[in-house]
N, C-alpha and C positions, 0 to 999 in steps of 0.2 A: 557719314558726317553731313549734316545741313550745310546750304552755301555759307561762305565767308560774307564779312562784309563786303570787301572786295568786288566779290565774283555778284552777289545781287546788289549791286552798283553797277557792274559791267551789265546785268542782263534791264534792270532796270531803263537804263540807256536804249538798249534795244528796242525795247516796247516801245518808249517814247520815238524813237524814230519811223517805229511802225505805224504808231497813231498818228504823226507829222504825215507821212509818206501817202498816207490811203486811210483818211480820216473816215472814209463811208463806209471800210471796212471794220471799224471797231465799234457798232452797234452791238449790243448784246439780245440774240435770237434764241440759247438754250442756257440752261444749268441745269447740273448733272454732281452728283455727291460720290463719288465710287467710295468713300470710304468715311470714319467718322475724324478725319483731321484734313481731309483735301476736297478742293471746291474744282469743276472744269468748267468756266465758263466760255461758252460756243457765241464767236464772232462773226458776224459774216465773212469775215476772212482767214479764218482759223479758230483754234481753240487757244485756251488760254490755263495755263495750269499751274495750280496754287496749293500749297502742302505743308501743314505745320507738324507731320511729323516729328516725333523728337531724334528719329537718327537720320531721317529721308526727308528734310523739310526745306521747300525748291520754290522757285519760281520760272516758267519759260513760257517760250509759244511752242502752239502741235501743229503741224500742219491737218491733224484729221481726230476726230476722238479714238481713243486706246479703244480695245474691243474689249465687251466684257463688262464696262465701268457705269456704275450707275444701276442698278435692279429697280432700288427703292429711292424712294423722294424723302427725304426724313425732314423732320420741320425746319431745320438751318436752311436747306435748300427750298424749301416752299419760301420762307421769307425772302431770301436771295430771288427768288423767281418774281415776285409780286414786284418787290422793289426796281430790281434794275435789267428787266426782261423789256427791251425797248429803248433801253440808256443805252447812251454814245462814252467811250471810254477815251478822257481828254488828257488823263494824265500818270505818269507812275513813278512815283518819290520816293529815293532810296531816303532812309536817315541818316548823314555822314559819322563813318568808323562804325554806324551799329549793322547789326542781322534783324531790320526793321522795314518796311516798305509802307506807303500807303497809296491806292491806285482808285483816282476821282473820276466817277462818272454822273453823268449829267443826260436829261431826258428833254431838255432845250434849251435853246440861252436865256437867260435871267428864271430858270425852273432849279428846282430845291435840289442838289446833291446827293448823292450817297456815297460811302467811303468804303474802301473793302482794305485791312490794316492786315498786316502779314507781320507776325512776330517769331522770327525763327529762334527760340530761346530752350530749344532742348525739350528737357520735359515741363518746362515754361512753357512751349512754343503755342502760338493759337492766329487760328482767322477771323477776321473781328470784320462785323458789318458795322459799322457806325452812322450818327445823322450827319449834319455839317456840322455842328458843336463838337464833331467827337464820341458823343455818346453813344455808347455800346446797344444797337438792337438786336444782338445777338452770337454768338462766337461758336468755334467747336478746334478740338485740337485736345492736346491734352492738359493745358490749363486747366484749374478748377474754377477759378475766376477771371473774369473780364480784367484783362489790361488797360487801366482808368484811360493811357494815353501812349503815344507814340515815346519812347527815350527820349532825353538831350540827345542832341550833334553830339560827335565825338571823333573833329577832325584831324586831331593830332593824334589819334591811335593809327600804330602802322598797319598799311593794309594789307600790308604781304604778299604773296605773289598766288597769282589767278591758275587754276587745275584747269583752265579751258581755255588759255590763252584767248588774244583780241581775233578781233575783224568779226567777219561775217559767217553767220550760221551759228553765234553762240549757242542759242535755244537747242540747234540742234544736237551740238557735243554734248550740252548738260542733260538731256533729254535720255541721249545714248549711255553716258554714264550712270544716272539714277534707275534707268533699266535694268543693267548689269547689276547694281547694288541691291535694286529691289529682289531681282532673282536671286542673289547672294544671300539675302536676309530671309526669302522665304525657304530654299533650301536648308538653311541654319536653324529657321522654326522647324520646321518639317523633320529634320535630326536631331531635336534635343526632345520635339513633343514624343517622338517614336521611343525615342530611347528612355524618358518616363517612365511610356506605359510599358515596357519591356523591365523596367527596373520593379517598377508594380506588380508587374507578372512573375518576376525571379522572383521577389521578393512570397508573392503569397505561394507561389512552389516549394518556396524555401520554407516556408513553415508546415505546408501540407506534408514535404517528406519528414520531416522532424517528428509530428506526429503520427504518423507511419512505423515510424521507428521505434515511438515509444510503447506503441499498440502491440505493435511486434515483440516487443523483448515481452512483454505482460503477456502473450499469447504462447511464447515457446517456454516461459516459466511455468506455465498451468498445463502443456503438455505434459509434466511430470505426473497426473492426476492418476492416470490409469493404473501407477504403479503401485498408488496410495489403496486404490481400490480392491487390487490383489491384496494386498496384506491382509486391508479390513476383512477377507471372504477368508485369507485362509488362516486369519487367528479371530475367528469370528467368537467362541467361548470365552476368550480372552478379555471381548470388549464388553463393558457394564453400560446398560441400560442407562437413557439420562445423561451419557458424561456427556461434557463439552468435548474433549480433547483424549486423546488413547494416546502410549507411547510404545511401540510395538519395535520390535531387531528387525534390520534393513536385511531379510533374507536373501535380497539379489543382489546383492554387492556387498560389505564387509559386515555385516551380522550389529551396526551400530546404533542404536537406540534411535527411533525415526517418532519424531510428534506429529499426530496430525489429525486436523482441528474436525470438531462433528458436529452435527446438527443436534439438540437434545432430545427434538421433536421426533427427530427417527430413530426405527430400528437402525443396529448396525448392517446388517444387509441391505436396507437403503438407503444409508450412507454410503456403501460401496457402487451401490446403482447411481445414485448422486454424481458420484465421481468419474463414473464413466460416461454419465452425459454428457457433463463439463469435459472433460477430454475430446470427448467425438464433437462437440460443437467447437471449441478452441482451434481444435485441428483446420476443419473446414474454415473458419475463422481467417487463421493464416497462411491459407492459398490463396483469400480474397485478398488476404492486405500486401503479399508478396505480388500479388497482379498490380495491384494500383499503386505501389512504391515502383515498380517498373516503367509504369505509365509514364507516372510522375517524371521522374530522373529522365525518361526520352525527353519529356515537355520541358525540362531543364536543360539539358543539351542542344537543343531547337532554339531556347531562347534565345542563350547562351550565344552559339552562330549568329545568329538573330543581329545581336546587340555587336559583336566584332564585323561585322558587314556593314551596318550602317553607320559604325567609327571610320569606315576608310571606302566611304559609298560617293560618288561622284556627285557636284550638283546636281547634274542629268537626272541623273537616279531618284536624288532628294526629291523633285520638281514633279516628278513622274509620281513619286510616292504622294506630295502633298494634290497632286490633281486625283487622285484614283481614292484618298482616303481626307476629305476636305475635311477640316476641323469643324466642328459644331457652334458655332456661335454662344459666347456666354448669355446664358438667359437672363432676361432684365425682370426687374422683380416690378410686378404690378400688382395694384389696390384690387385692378378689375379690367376687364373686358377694355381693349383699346376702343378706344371713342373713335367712328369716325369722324370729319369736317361735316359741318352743316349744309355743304351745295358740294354741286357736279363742277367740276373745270372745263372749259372747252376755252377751242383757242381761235381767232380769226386768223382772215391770211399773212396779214402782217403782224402776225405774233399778238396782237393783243387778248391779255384775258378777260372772260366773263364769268363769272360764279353764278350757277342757278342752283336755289336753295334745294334742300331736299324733301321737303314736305311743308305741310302748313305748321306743324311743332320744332320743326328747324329753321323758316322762315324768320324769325322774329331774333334768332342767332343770326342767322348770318346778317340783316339789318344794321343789327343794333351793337352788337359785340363783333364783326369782322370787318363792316365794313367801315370807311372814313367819312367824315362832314363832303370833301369833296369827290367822293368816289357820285359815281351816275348811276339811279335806282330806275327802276323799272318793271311793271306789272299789268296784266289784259284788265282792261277798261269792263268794269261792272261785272264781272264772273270772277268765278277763284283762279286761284290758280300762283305759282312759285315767283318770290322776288327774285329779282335778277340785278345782280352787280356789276359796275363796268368799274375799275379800279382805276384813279386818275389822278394826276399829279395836281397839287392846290391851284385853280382857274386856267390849268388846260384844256382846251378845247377838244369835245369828239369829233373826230372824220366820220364823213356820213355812211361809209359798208361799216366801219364798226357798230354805231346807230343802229343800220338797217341788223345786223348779224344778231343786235342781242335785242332788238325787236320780234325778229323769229324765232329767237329762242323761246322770250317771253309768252307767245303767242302758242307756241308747242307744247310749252308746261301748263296750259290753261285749259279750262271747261269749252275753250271755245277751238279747241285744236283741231276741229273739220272744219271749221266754216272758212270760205276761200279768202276772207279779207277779216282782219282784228285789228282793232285800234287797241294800242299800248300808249298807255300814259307814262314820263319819265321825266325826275327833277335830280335836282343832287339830294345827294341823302342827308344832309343838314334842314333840309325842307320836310324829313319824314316824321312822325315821331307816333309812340304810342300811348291808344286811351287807359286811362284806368282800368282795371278788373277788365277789358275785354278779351276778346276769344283769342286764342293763337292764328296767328297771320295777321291778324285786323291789323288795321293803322290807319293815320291821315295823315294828308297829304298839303302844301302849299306849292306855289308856284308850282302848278304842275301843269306840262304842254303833253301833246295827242299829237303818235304820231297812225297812220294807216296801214297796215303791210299787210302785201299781198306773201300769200306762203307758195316763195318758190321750189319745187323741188331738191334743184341743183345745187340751192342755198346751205338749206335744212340738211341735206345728208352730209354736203360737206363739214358742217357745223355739229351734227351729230358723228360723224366719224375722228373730229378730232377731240373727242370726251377724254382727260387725262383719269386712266384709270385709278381703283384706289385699291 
């Protein structure tokens, strides 16, 4: 069960007291996606953990990231990254009587907002990045669509009574319980997907001995062959040339009129040979299928245990079974070939990102279609070489190692990356734009300033060491 209103009202509270108590602590330095309905956003005083599952769907603080969480960056969390990787988080608003939150961060005072809206609505439920309007830049959960807006209040609804009681360390009781639940739930996956593919298994056993069976009854009827064979040889004057069919007396048993059908194409003496091939193959026949109806029924039996074991199998067991036989991710259906992003990610020391493009045909992408009017462009002065983006809130200003960092990066991606000094020109990219019909990368430029770097070593590797892979 997702929190109550109640209870994220009670953790709510928390947070705000946390961001009251150690405001310096609620910068935002990482995001991390572990899954496709939960965000962790990394404070410099802890993590922060947000989940619109429909049966596990929470809010608290971690004192550390869970292990494990996060592989991949999927695009929800690239946006979340761009956006509020830098932002101070000032505030976190329950909805009264709803299972609704919305938690306000800001990148400095009188600087534009962004809103991260927590809708715990079951299989409603979703995490919604918003602008200041409200407006949805993006969700994931299992909604299909954006939540236009936060609910009414709903403060005459009772709130009922909290599963983690007050005081101190809520985060961490609800933390402890949604663990236990999670393992509960994966175990529960891990026992019903077993017992599936075990019911799929009886199931196609179950048909393979059926047909077994019926192979078999058709193989010990045609073992009769041989007997028909005898007859044919020993009333061979008997049988006319051409018939389809002879009716001859059952000389080995009560002397009773026996029909039995013939080839017209043959003699009756090979008809008689006819009948003893059929027989010695039939034979041979039915010690193959009596081997593999044996088979079979063991591989029945096995399942069988199989499926009464993992009815009355411990979480323990479950947990062990879902770690050793990991379920396959459902494949997503694509047009083509995933696209990468048009630039490399690297990160300075105080967390800020730079994008450097990935060629002169993805240059004019990342430009023009990624980056903003006020994002910071940059490029080596009179040689080629890759645009470089500094991402920036509308008339913030750069601190000069950011400056300097995506200066050298500039300078690395260019024609002039031996020479010990490059001047990089850089404006906002609202000053860039592109000529008509020209070449990929080309552009002009306004307001543009020159700055000089020297390429430090100790710089460059740090800045190449922090490449966010892709």
């Amino acid at each position: 069960m997702t929190l109550t209103a109640r209870e994220l009202h009670d953790v709510c509270d928390e947070i705000e007291r946390f961001v009251a108590l150690r405001p310096g602590a609620a910068v935002v330095q990482k995001v991390v996606e572990p899954d496709g309905a939960s965000l962790l956003v990394g404070l410099k005083g802890g993590w922060l953990y947000l989940s619109a599952d429909a049966r596990l769907g929470r809010l608290h603080l971690l004192d550390e990231k869970p292990p494990g969480s996060g592989a991949e960056a999927p695009a929800f969390c690239m946006l979340v990254r761009k956006e509020l990787i830098g932002a101070r988080l000032t505030a976190c608003r329950a909805v009264p009587g709803e299972r609704a939150c919305e938690l306000v961060f800001e990148h400095g005072a009188g600087s534009e907002r962004r809103l991260l809206r927590l809708f715990l609505f079951g299989r409603a439920g979703q995490l919604q990045l918003a602008d200041p309007a409200g407006r949805p830049l993006g969700t994931i959960g299992p909604a299909r669509r954006p939540h236009p807006a936060l609910p009414a209040p709903a403060p005459d609804r009772d709130p009922g009574e909290s599963r983690f009681g007050d005081g101190a360390g809520l985060s961490s009781r609800i933390a402890a319980h949604y663990q236990t639940a999670a393992q509960a739930a994966l175990a529960d996956s891990a026992r019903r997907t077993a017992l599936d593919e075990l019911r799929t298994r009886l199931a196609r056993l179950g048909r393979r001995e059926q047909a077994l069976l019926r192979d078999r009854a058709r193989a010990e009827a045609a073992t009769g062959k041989r007997k028909l064979g005898d007859l044919l040889l020993a009333h061979l004057a008997e049988v006319p040339r051409g018939a389809s069919e002879v009716t001859l007396p059952d000389d080995f048993e009560d002397g009773a009129p026996l029909t039995i059908p013939l080839d017209p194409a043959r003699s009756p003496k090979a008809n008689a040979e006819r009948l003893y091939k059929e027989h010695t193959r039939l034979k041979r026949a039915l010690a193959t299928i009596d081997a593999r109806l044996d088979e079979t029924r063991r591989a029945l039996a096995t399942a069988r245990a199989e499926a009464d074991r993992l009815e009355h199998a411990s979480d323990e067991e479950l947990a062990a079974l879902a770690a050793s036989r990991p379920l396959a991710p459902r494949p997503k259906r694509r047009r083509g070939p995933e696209k990468l992003p048009p630039y490399h990610e690297f990160r300075t020391e105080r967390g800020a990102t730079i994008l450097v493009g990935r060629g002169a045909d993805r240059n004019d992408e990342l430009t023009f279609q990624v980056a903003r009017g006020s994002d910071l462009w940059l490029h080596a002065r009179d040689v080629p070489g890759a645009h470089v983006v500094v991402p920036l809130r509308s008339g913030a200003p750069i601190d000069e190692q950011t400056l300097l960092d995506a200066a050298t990066l500039a300078a690395h991606h260019s024609a002039a990356r031996g020479e010990p000094q490059v001047d990089i020109g850089y404006t906002l990219r609202k000053h860039v734009r592109k000529p008509p019909r020209s070449r990929p990368g080309s552009v002009l430029t306004s307001d543009l300033k020159t700055i000089r770097v020297r390429l430090e070593p100790t710089r460059l590797s740090r800045l190449l060491a922090s490449r966010v892979e892709r």
